[in-house]
C-alpha positions in Angstrom: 0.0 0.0 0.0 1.6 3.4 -0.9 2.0 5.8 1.8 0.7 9.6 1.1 4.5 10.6 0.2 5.0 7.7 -2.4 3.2 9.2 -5.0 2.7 13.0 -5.6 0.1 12.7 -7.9 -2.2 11.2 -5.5 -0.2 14.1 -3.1 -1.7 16.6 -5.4 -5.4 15.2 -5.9 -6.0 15.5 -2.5 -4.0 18.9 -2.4 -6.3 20.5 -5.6 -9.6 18.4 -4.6 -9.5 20.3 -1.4 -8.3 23.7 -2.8 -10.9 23.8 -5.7 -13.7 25.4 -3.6 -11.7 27.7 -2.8 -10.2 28.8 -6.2 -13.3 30.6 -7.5 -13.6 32.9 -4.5 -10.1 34.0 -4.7 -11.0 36.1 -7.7 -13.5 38.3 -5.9 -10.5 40.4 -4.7 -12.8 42.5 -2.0 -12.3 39.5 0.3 -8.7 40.6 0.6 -7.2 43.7 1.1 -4.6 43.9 -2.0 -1.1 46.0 -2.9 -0.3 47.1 -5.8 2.8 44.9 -6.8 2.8 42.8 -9.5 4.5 39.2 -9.8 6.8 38.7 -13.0 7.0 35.4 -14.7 10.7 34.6 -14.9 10.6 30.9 -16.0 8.4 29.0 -18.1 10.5 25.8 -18.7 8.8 22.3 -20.2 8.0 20.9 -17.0 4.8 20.0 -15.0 6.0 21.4 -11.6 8.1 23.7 -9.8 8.5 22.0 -6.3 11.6 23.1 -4.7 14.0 26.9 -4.8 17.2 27.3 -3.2 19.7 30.2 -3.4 23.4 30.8 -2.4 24.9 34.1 -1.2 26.9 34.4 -5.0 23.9 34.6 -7.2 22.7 31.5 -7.8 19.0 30.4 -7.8 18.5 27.0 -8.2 15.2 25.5 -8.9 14.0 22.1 -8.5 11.3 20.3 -10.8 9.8 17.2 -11.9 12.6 17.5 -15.4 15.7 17.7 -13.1 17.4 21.1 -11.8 17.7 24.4 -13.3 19.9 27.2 -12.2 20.2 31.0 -13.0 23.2 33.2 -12.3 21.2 36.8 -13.8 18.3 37.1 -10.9 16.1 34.9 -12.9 16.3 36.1 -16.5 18.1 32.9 -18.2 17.7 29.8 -17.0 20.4 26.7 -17.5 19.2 23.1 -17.2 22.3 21.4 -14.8 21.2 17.7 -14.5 25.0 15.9 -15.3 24.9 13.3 -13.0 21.3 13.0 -11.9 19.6 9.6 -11.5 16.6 11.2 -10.3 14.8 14.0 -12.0 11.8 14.4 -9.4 13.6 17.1 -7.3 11.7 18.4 -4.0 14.1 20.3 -2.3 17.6 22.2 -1.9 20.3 23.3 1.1 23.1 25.2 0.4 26.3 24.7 2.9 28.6 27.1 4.5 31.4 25.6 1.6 28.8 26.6 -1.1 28.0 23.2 -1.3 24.6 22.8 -3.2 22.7 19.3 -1.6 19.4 18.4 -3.4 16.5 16.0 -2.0 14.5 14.1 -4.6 11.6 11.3 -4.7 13.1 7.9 -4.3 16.7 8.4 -5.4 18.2 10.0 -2.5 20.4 13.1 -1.9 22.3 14.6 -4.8 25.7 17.0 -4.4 27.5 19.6 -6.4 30.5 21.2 -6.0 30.2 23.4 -9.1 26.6 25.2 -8.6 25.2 22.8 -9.9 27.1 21.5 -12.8 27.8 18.1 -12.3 26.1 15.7 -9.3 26.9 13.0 -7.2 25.0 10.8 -5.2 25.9 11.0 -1.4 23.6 8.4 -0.2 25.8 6.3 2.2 23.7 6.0 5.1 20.4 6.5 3.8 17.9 4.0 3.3 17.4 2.7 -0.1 15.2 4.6 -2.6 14.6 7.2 0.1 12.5 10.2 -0.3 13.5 13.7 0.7 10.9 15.9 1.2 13.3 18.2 3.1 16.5 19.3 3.5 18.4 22.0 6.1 21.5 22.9 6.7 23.2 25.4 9.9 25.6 27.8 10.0 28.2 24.8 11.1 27.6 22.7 8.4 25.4 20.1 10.0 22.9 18.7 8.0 19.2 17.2 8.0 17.2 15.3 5.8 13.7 14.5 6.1 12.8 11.1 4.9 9.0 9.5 3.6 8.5 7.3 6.6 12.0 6.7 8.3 12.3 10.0 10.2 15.6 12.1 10.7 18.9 11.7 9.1 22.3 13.8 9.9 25.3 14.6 8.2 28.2 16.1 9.7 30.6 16.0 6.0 29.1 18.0 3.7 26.6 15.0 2.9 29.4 12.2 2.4 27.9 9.9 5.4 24.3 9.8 7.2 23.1 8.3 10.2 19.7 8.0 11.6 18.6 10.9 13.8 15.5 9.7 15.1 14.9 8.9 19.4 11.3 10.0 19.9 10.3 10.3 16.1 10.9 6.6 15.0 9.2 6.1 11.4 8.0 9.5 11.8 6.4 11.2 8.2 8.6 14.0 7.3 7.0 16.6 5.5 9.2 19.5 6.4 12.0 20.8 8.4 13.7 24.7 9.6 16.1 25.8 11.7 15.1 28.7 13.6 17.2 31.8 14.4 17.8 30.2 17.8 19.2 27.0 16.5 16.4 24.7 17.3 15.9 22.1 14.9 11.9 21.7 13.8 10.5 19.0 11.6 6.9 18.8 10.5 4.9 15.1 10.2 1.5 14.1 10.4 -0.5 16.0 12.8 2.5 17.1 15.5 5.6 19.0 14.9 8.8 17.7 16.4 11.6 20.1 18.0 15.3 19.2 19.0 18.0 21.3 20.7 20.4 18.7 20.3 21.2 18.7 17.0 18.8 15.8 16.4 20.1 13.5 19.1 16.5 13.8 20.5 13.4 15.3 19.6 10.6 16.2 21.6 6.8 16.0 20.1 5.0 19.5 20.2 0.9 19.0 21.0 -0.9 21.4 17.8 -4.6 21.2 17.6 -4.3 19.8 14.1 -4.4 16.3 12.6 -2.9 17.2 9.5 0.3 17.2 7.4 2.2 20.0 9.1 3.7 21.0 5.0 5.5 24.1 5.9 7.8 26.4 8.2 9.0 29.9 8.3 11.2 32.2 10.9 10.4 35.8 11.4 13.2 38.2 12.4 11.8 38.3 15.9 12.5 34.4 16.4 8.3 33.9 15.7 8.6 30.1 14.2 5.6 29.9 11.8 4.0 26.2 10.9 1.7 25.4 8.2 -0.6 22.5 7.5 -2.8 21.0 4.7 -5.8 22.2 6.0 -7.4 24.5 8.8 -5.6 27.3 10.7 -1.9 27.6 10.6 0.4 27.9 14.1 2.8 29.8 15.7 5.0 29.4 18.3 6.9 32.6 20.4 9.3 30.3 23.0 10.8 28.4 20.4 7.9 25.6 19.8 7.1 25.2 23.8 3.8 26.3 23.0 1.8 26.7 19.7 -1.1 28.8 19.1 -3.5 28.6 15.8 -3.8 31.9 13.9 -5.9 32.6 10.9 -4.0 33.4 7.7 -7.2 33.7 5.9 -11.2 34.1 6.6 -11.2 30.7 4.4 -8.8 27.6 4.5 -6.4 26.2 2.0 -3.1 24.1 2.1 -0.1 26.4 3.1 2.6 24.9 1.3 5.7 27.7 2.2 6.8 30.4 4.2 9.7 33.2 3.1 10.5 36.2 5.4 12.7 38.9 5.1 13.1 41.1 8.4 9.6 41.9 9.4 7.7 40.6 6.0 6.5 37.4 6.7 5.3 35.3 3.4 3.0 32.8 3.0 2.4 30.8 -0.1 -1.0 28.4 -0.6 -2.2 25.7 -2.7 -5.2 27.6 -4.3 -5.5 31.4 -3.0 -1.8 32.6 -4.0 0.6 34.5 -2.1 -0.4 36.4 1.2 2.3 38.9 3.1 1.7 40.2 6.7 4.3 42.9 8.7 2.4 42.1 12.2 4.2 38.7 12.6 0.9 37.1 10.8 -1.9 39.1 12.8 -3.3 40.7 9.0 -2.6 39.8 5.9 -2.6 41.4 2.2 -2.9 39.1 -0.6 -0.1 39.9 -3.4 -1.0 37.5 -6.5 -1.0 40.2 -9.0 0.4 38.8 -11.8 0.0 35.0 -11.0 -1.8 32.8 -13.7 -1.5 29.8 -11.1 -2.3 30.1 -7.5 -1.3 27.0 -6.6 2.0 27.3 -5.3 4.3 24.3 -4.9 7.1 26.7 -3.1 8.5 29.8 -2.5 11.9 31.4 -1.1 13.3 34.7 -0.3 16.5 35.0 -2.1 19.8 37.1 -1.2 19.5 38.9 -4.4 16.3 41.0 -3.1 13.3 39.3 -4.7 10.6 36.8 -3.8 10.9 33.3 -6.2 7.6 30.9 -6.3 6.9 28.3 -8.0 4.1 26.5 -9.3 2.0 23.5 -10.5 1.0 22.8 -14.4 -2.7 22.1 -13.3 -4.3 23.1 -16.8 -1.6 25.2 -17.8 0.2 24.7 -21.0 3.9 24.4 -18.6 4.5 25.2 -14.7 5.6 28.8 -14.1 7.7 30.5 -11.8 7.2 34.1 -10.4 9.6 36.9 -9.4 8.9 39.9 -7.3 11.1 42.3 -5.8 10.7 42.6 -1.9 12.7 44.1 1.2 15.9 43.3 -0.2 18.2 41.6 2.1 21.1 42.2 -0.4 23.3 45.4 -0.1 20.7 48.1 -0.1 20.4 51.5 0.2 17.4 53.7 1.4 18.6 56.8 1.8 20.7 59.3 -0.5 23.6 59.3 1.3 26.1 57.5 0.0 27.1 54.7 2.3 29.6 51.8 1.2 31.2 49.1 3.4 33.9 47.2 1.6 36.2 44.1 3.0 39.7 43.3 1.9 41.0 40.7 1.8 38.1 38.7 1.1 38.2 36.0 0.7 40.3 35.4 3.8 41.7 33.0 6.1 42.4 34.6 9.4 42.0 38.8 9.1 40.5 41.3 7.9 39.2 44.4 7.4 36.3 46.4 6.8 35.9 50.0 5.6 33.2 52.3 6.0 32.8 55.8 4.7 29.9 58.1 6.6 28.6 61.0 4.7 27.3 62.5 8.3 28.1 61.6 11.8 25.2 59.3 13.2 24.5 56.1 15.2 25.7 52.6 13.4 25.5 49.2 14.2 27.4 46.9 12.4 27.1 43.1 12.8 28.8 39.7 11.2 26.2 37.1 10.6 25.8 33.6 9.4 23.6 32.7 6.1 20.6 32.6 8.5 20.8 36.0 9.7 22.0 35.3 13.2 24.3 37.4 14.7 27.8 35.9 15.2 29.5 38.8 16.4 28.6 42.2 17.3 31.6 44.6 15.7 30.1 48.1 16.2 27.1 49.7 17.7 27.0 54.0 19.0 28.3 56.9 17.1 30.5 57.5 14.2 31.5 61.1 13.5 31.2 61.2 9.3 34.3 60.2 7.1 36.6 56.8 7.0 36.4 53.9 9.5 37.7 50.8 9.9 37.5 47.5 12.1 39.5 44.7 12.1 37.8 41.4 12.1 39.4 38.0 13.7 38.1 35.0 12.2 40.4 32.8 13.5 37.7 31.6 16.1 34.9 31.7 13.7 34.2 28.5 11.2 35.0 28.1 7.8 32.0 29.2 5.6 30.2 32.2 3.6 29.2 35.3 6.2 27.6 39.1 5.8 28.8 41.9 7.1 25.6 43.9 8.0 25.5 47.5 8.1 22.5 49.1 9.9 22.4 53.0 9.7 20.1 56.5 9.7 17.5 55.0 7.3 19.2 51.8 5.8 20.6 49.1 5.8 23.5 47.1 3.8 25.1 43.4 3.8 28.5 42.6 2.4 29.3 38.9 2.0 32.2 37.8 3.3 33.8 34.3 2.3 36.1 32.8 5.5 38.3 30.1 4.3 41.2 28.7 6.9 
């Protein structure tokens, strides 16, 4: 008998037969209070569905599907199939390492691995049980990595995906349907009808009571350490003490399946199978719907990418090919939102034990400047009071930090700005 994650099209039926009442009403826009910005469609590749997104801090957007992998370097406008080495072309989901390493999770083939953003792959599947199924895939700031499986739970890797071992004491032949990290470092993975937590790095999870029965599909983290879950049907959750306690919130006056969360400082994003996209500022209090632009809205997935814009993709359902959608949003790239100009440059950089940063100040004001891992989270706080204006600079010792890719983030009168900074020892 198959199991609900061993075949996505009966995965979908029950996704679209529940979302179809619930299609129609979308288009009577006075439901929803609306903004005025408009999707773009950035990729219209010959393939049915667009199921998993993943970006690196150097440009790259890599996009999963049901044909394999494709991968733009330009911020979406040209798009390169990269499937050398591929076994499996069903691909559901994407981590990218400290190293740059790109890991992909695909139906029944396993975990795939490139070195090369993406152009050639390897299997790393020693570990893992045969023809397993990766619904999900995270990775921290130290390089530890977590697979979701089907039906067998948990697996870590500790080697940049070479080796796994079974992660599973108080989730055994748990349903994984998703997973996050949050900005606190606890570990979350959503099953059927509870959410599991660790603190551990997976050496032992701990089952959080929700009031749904459901496939928990989805997770997000807001800047504020809000942990947001979604599930197939009914309310979504959040939890403020890092998954202790989860309360049901209303994303929507009607219900469908929320199938991904993005957030970018205080915009919190949450894509559906069958009403769109939705944003809310309020840590998901109110909600806008933003699907201007959108021929589908049934989204598969969705990420908020280092080059300042919203990805999504979505399902074929009646459409000539699946489509993907590009929006810009509150970049978390170098920005600037004032006229002053404000640059923070590092050299060396690369580096493998010092270096420095430069800043020039067109006026004297407050700044806070910050290093901070591909999550967000602060590593190390390297300035925060007054600057008189002109030329600064601070030294920074990595020689207790970890090998991997970092920002340097600049928060002054109006703006901010994040310089990537590539530690190598």
């Amino acid at each position: 008998m198959k199991t609900p994650l061993q075949s996505k099209f009966s995965r979908n039926m029950i996704l679209l037969l529940r979302a179809i009442p619930f299609i129609i009403i979308v288009w009577c826009t006075a439901a929803f209070p609306a903004r005025s910005q408009t999707w773009s469609r950035v990729f219209d590749q010959p393939v049915d569905d667009v199921e998993g997104l993943g970006a690196d801090t150097l440009g790259h957007i890599y996009a999963g599907t049901d044909g394999g992998v494709y991968v733009t370097s330009d911020s979406g406008k040209n798009w390169n199939p990269m499937n050398f080495g591929l076994t499996e072309l069903e691909i559901f989901s994407f981590t990218i390492t400290p190293k740059n390493t790109v890991l992909t999770g695909t139906e029944g083939g396993g975990i795939f691995r490139s070195t090369d953003f993406g152009e050639h792959w390897n299997a790393v599947n020693t570990g893992l049980p045969d023809s397993s199924y990766i619904s999900s895939i995270v990775c921290d700031q130290s390089g530890n990595i977590f697979a979701g499986l089907g039906i067998q739970g948990v697996f870590f890797s500790a080697d940049d995906g070479e080796h796994w071992q079974a992660r599973n004491i108080g989730m055994e032949s748990a349903t994984i349907w998703s997973m996050t990290i949050s900005p606190a470092g606890v570990l979350f993975a959503g099953s059927t009808g509870a959410i599991f937590h660790s603190t551990d790095l997976g050496l032992h999870w701990i089952v959080d009571s929700i009031g749904s029965k459901d496939e928990v599909l989805a997770f997000g983290a807001d800047s504020s350490g809000n942990i947001f879950a979604g599930v197939n049907t009914g309310n979504s959750y959040r939890s403020i003490d890092s998954g202790l306690t989860w309360q049901p919130f209303e994303l929507y006056p009607i219900s469908a399946p929320v199938r991904a969360f993005a957030c970018d400082g205080k915009h919190l994003y949450a894509a559906t199978w069958g009403l769109g996209i939705f944003e809310s500022v309020d840590t998901g209090k109110d909600w806008t719907v933003i699907n201007s632009g959108l021929n589908s809205l049934s989204i598969y997935t969705m990420i908020s990418a280092p080059d300042g814009n919203l990805y999504a993709g979505t399902s074929l359902l009646g459409q000539s090919e699946a489509e993907m959608y590009q929006m810009q949003h509150t970049p978390s790239a170098v920005t600037h939102t004032t006229a002053d100009p404000i640059s923070i440059e590092a050299s060396p950089n690369p580096f493998s034990s010092q270096t420095k940063l430069y800043l020039s100040l067109p006026s004297s004001q407050s700044v806070r400047l910050y290093l901070c891992d591909v999550s967000g989270r602060i590593v190390r706080t390297l300035w925060d009071g007054f600057l008189n204006n002109g030329e600064h600079e601070f030294n920074l010792d990595g020689n207790e930090i970890e090998s991997g890719t970092y920002f340097a983030r600049l928060e002054y009168q109006g703006g901010k700005s994040l310089t990537p900074l590539v530690l190598s020892h």
